[in-house]
C-alpha positions in Angstrom: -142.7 155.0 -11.7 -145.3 153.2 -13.5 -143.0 149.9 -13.7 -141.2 150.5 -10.1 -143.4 152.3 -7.7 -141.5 154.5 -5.2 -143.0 156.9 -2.3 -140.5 159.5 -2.8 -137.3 160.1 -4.8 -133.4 161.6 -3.8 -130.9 162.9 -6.0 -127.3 164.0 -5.6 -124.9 166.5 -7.3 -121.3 167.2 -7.0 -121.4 170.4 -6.6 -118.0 173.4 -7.4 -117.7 175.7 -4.7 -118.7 174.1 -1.8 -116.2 172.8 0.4 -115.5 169.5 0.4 -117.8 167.5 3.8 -120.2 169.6 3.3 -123.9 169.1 1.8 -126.6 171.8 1.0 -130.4 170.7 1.5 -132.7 172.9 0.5 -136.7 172.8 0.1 -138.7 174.7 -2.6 -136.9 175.6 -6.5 -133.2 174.8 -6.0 -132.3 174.9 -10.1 -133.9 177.0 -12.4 -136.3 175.6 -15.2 -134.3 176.6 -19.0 -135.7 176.9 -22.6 -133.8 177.6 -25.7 -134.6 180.3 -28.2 -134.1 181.1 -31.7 -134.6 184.2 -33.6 -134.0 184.5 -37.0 -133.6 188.0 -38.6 -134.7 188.4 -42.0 -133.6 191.6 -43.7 -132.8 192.6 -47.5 -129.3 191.9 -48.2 -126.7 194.6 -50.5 -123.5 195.8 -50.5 -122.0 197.1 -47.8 -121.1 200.4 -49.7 -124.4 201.2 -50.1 -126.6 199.9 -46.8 -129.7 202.5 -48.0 -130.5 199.7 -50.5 -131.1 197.0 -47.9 -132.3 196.2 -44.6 -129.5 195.8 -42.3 -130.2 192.2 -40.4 -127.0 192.2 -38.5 -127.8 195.8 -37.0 -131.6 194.6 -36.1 -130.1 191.3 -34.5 -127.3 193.6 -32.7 -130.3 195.8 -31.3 -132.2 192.5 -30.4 -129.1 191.6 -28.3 -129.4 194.4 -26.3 -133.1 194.7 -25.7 -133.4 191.0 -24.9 -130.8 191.7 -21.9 -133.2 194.4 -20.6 -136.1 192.5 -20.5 -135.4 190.8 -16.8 -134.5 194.4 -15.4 -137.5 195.9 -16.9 -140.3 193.6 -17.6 -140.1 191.5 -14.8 -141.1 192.3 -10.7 -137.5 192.8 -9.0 -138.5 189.7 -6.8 -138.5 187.3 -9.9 -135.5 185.9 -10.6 -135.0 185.4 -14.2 -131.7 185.1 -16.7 -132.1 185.6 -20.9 -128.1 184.9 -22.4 -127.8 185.5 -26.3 -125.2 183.1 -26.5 -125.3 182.5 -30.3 -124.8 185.4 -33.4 -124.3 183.8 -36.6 -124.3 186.6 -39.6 -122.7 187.0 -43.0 -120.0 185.3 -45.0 -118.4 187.9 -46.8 -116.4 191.2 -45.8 -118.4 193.6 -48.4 -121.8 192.3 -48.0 -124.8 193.2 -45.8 -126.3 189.6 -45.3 -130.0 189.0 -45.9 -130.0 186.7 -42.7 -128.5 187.0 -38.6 -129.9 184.2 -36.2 -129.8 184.5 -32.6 -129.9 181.3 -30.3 -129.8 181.6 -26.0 -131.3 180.5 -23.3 -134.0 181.9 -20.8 -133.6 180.8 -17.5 -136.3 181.2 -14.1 -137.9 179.6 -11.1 -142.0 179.5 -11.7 -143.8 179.0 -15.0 -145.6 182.3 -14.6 -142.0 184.2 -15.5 -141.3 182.2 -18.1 -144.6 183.4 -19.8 -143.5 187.1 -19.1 -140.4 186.5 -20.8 -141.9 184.7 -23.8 -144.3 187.6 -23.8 -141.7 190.0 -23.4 -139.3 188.5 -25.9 -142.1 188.8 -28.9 -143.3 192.0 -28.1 -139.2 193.1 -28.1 -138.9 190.8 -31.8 -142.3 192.6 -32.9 -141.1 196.2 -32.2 -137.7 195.7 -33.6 -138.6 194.7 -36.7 -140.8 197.2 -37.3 -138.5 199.8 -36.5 -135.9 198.0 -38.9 -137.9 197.0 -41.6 -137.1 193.5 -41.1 -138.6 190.3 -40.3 -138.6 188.4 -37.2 -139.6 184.9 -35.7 -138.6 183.5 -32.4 -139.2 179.9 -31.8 -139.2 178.8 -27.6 -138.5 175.4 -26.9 -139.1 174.1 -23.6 -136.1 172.5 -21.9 -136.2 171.4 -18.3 -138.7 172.4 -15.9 -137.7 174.1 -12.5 -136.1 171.3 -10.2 -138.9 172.0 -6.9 -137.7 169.9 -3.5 -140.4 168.8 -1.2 -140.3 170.1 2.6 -140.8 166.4 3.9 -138.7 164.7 2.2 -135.9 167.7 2.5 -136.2 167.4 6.3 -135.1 163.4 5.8 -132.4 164.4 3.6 -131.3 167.5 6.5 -131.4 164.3 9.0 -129.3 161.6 7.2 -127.2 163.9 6.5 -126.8 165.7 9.8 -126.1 162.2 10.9 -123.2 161.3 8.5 -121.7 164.6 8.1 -122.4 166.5 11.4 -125.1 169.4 11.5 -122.6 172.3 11.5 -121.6 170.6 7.8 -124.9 170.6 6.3 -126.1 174.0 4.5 -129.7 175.6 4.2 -128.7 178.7 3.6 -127.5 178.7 -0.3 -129.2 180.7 -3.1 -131.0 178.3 -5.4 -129.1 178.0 -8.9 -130.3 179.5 -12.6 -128.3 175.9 -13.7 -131.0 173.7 -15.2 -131.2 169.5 -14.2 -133.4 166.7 -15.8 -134.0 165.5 -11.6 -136.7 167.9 -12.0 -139.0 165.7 -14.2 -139.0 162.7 -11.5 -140.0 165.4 -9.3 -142.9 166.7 -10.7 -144.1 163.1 -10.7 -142.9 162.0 -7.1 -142.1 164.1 -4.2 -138.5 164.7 -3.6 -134.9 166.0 -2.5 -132.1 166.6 -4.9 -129.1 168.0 -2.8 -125.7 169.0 -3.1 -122.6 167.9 -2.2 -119.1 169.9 -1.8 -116.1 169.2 -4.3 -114.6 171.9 -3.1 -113.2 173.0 -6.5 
């Protein structure tokens, strides 16, 4: 924007589920802002015959799974909508062994900055307790992905009239929750003010 100076910016995504001729414009957060997580487990490793002579990392990264998918229904105001997915266990290599190490790898997903600090607070504190109780060791690393994708009010009212005008009013849709999908729109966005929209593929 440096190089090509614009006043405000428009995006467009084909969007599943929405009938085809049909375009939703919305103002405010319409995708969620994502981070990735990591969380490795570090336990004492033994034979699985005898368990007392280790510390189990697969059962601490089992409990982890769990208590991370708490953590929006109980550390977060109802209002805020948040999602934390575990969508990675790796563990182990061998039927008779107790592995040393389990990593965890997801995704946390929300609408304002301030959530995503409760979560990050809320996943440590959840790592923190857990491996005390355990007698394990635990480390989560948060890496920042793609802030929340925010649409201007202006410049969703131009997007609500062009395409009112193309596709008819009764085909153009305010009314549709915003996504917990994440889109990289939402960086020219915090630079320029902005609509991104979508557009009905019907599939």
């Amino acid at each position: 924007f440096d190089r090509f100076p614009v006043d405000s910016i428009y995006g467009l995504h084909n969007w599943p589920g929405l009938p085809v001729g049909q375009m939703a414009v919305m103002s405010g957060p319409i995708m969620a802002g994502t981070c990735s997580f990591e969380i490795r487990v570090r336990g004492r490793g033994c034979h699985a015959a005898m368990p007392h002579q280790g510390s189990d990392a697969i059962l601490a990264a089992s409990q982890l799974v769990e208590a991370l998918n708490h953590i929006v229904s109980r550390a977060l105001d109802p209002a805020d909508a948040a999602v934390v997915s575990v969508t990675q266990f790796h563990a182990g290599e061998a039927w008779n062994i107790l592995p040393e190490e389990a990593m965890l790898r997801g995704t946390m997903r929300c609408f304002r900055p301030e959530v995503q600090n409760l979560l990050e607070q809320a996943m440590n504190r959840v790592c923190q307790g857990i491996a005390v109780a355990s007698g394990t060791e635990i480390s989560a690393r948060i890496s920042q992905r793609y802030p929340p994708t925010v649409n201007d009010e202006k410049a969703s009212d131009v997007c609500r009239q062009a395409a009112c005008r193309v596709l008819g009013a009764e085909q153009v849709r305010g009314d549709l929750p915003p996504s917990m999908g994440a889109e990289d729109f939402a960086y020219m966005l915090q630079k320029k003010p902005g609509c991104y929209v979508w557009l009905g593929n019907g599939k």
